[in-house]
N, C-alpha and C positions, 0 to 999 in steps of 0.2 A: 342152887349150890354154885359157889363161884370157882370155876375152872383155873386152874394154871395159866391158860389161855386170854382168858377173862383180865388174869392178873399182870400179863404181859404188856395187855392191848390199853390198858388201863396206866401202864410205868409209862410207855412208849407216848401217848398220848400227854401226861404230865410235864414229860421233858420236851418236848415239844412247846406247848406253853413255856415253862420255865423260859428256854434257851428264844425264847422271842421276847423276854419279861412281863408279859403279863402277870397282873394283878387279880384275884380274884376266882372262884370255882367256875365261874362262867367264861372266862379270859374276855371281861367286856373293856379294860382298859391296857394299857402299855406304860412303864414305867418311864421307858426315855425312850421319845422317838426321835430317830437322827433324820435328817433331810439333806439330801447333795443335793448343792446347785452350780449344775457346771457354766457359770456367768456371775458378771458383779456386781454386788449391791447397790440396789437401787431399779434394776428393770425389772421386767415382763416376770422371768420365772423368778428369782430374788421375791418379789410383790407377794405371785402365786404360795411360795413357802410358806411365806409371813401371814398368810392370811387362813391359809391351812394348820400353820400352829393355834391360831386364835380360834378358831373355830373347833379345833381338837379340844380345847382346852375350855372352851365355854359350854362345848356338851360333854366333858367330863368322859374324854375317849382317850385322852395320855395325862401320865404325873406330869409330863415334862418335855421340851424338845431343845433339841440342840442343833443348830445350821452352821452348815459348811459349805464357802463361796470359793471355787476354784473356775476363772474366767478364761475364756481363749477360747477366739476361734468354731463360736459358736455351740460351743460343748464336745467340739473336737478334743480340748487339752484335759478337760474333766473327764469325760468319757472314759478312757484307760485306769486312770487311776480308781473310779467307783467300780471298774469289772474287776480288777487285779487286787486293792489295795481293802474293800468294801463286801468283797464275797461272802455270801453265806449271812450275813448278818440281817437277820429277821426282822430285824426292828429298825429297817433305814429304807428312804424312801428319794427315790432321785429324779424332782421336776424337770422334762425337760417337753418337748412338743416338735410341730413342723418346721420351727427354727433349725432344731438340732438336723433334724431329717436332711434337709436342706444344705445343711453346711458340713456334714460327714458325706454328702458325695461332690459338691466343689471343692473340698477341700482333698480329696480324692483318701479318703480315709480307709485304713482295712478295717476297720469296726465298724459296727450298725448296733442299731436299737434291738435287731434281734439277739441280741449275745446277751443282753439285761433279760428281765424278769417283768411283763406286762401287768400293771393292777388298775389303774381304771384311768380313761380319758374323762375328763372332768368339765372343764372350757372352752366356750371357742371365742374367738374377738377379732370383730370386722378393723381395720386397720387404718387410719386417719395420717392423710400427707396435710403437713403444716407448716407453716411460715411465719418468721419473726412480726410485732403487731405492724414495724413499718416499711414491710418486704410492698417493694412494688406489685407484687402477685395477688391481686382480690381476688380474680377467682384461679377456680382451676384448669379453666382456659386459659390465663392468662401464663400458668406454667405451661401447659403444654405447647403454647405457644414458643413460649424460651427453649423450650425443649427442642424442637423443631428448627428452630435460628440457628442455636449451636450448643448441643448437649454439655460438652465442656465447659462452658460457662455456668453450671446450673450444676454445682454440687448438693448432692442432698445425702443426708446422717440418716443412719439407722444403724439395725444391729449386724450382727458379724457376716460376713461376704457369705452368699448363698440359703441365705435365711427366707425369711418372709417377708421381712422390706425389701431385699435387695428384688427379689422375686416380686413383688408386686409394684417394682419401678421400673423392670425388664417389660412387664408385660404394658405396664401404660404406655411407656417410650415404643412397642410394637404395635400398640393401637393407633399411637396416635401418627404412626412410619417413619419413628425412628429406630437404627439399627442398634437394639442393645448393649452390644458392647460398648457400644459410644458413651452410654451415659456415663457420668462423673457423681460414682458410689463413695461413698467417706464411711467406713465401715467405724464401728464402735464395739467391745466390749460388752455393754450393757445399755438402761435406757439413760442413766443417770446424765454420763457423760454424753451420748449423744445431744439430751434435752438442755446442758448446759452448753454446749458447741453453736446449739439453736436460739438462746439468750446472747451469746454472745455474737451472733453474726458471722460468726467463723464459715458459716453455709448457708444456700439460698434455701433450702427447707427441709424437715425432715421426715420420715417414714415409722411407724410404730403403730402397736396398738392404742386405742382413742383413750383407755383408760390411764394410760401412762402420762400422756399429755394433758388431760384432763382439767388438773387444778389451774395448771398455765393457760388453760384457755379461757375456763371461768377468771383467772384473774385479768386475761387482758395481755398478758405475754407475748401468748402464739395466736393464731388464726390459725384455724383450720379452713381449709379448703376444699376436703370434701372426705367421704369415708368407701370404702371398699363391700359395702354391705350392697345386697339382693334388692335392699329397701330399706327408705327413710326409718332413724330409728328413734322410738319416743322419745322422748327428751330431748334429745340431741339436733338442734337446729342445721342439721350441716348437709347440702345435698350426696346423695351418691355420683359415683362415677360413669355407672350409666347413664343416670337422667342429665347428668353435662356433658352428655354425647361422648365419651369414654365406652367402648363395653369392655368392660373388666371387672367383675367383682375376685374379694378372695378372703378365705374365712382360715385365721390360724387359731389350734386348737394347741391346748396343753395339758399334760396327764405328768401322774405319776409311774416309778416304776422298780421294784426291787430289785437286788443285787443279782447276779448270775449265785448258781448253787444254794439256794434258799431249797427247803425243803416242801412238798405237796402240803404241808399242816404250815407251814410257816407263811404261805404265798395265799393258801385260803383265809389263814386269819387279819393277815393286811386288808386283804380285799374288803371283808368285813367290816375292817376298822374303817376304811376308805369311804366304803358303801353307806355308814351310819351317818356319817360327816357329810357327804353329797347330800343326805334327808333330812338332814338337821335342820334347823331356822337359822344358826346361827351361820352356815355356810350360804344360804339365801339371801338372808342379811348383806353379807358380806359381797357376795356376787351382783346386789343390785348396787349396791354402791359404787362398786369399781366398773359398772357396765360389762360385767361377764355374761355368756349366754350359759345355763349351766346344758352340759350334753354328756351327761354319764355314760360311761362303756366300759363293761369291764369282761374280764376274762378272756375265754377264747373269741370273741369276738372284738376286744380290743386287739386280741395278736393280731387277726384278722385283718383288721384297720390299716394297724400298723404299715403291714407286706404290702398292701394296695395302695397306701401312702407315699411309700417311699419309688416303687413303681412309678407313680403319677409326677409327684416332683423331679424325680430324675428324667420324666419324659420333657418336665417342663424346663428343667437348668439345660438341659440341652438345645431344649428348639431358642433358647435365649443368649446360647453360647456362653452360660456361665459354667458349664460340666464338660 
């Protein structure tokens, strides 16, 4: 016999699907998925979106998606707007990673990633400093050498001040005894405009992840000079920074994450949808090509992550004098 109760838990349950749009008695799809990206087309998380749509879409896990690029300041200027303007909205999902982390405490920001909504760390990507194809710099000795002469001379591009380039060109300039602050950072918006600053010689090299530089390197453009990985990586011809007497490695990760005031039914079925997508072929696909590592996390242990994350970079913008 079906209870009053029964009939309750059963509405409650419906509107829940509904108010997220799903499709379906099972809610295995989503009619429109929104994605914020607080950065500009063309970089790291922008990519990330773009390839989480296709891959929604090729395993037939949303109708549809729609992207929103709000740039600055490393997701400082986007960040407000997706808590304030984005809340509650079940069906929006906001790329952002250790970039963001990074640049909401140099930038001394009252937000954090904790006031959003955790649904799963997804990638991680070892980091490639690169130089124009006719940069005096063959190796990576031979920067850190310039580094060493006179930091100021040796402007190098990446993304927004306190990020994970700026952060993984603090920590080489400490290795190799120069005093951080010194280096000469060129911060950028996105990777677009950095990787164009790097074409044009405007800078002696730049800082990103390897899959952004990627096609520039296969064509001949950039040179890479080495990568920030634990260990040499397939394909990828390019030594690390420890084996060229650097020790420094550093691995930046990227996840998704929904609105503040999503609801317990609303935060489980993203996750779900997220989850199916990380096991799909078409999201493996996708990650071998752009050289993503895939490192799924989700739930309470991405919150988890998260706090310890932010903890550690902040231990780290300081001992580098950028916090």
């Amino acid at each position: 016999m079906i209870t009053k109760r029964d009939l309750l838990a059963g509405a409650a349950a419906v509107g829940a699907a509904a108010s997220f749009g799903f499709q379906g008695a099972q809610a295995q799809t989503v009619d429109l998925l929104k994605i914020f990206v607080p950065a500009a087309p063309g970089g790291g998380w922008d990519q990330t979106a773009r390839m989480i749509e296709n891959a929604m879409r090729g395993a037939k896990l949303i109708g549809g998606a729609q992207i929103t690029n709000v740039p600055g300041a490393g997701g400082a200027v986007g960040l407000p707007q997706f808590i304030n303007q984005w809340k509650g909205q079940g069906n929006s999902l906001m790329v952002a990673g250790m970039v963001m982390v990074g640049s909401l405490i140099a930038n001394k920001s009252a937000l954090s990633l904790a006031q959003v909504t955790p649904i799963a760390r997804l990638t991680g990507e070892f980091q490639a400093i690169v130089v124009p194809a006719d940069s005096p710099f063959k190796t990576i000795k031979d920067f850190a050498d310039a580094l060493k002469a006179d930091p100021t001379k040796v402007p190098v591009a990446g993304g927004s001040a306190g990020g994970s380039d700026h952060i993984l060109l603090g920590m080489i300039a400490k290795a190799v005894g120069v005093p951080a602050p010194k280096v000469s950072y060129v911060a950028f918006s996105g990777g677009g405009p950095a990787t164009a600053a790097l074409l044009g010689s405007q800078v002696a090299a730049g800082i990103s992840g390897y899959g952004e530089f990627g096609e520039q390197i296969k064509a001949g453009k950039l040179r890479a000079l080495a990568i920030s990985a634990d260990k040499r990586q397939t394909g990828i011809d390019v030594p690390t920074l420890k084996e060229s007497g650097i020790d420094v490695e550093l691995f930046n990760w990227r996840g998704v994450f929904a609105p503040p005031g999503v609801s317990d039914e609303q935060r489980k079925a993203m996750t779900d949808i997220v989850q199916k997508m990380a096991a799909s072929t078409e999201w493996a696909d996708i990650c071998k090509k752009q050289d993503w590592t895939q490192i799924t996390l989700v739930g309470d242990d991405y919150a988890k992550y998260i706090a310890s994350e932010t903890t550690r970079i902040g231990a780290i913008l300081k001992d580098l004098g950028l916090a």
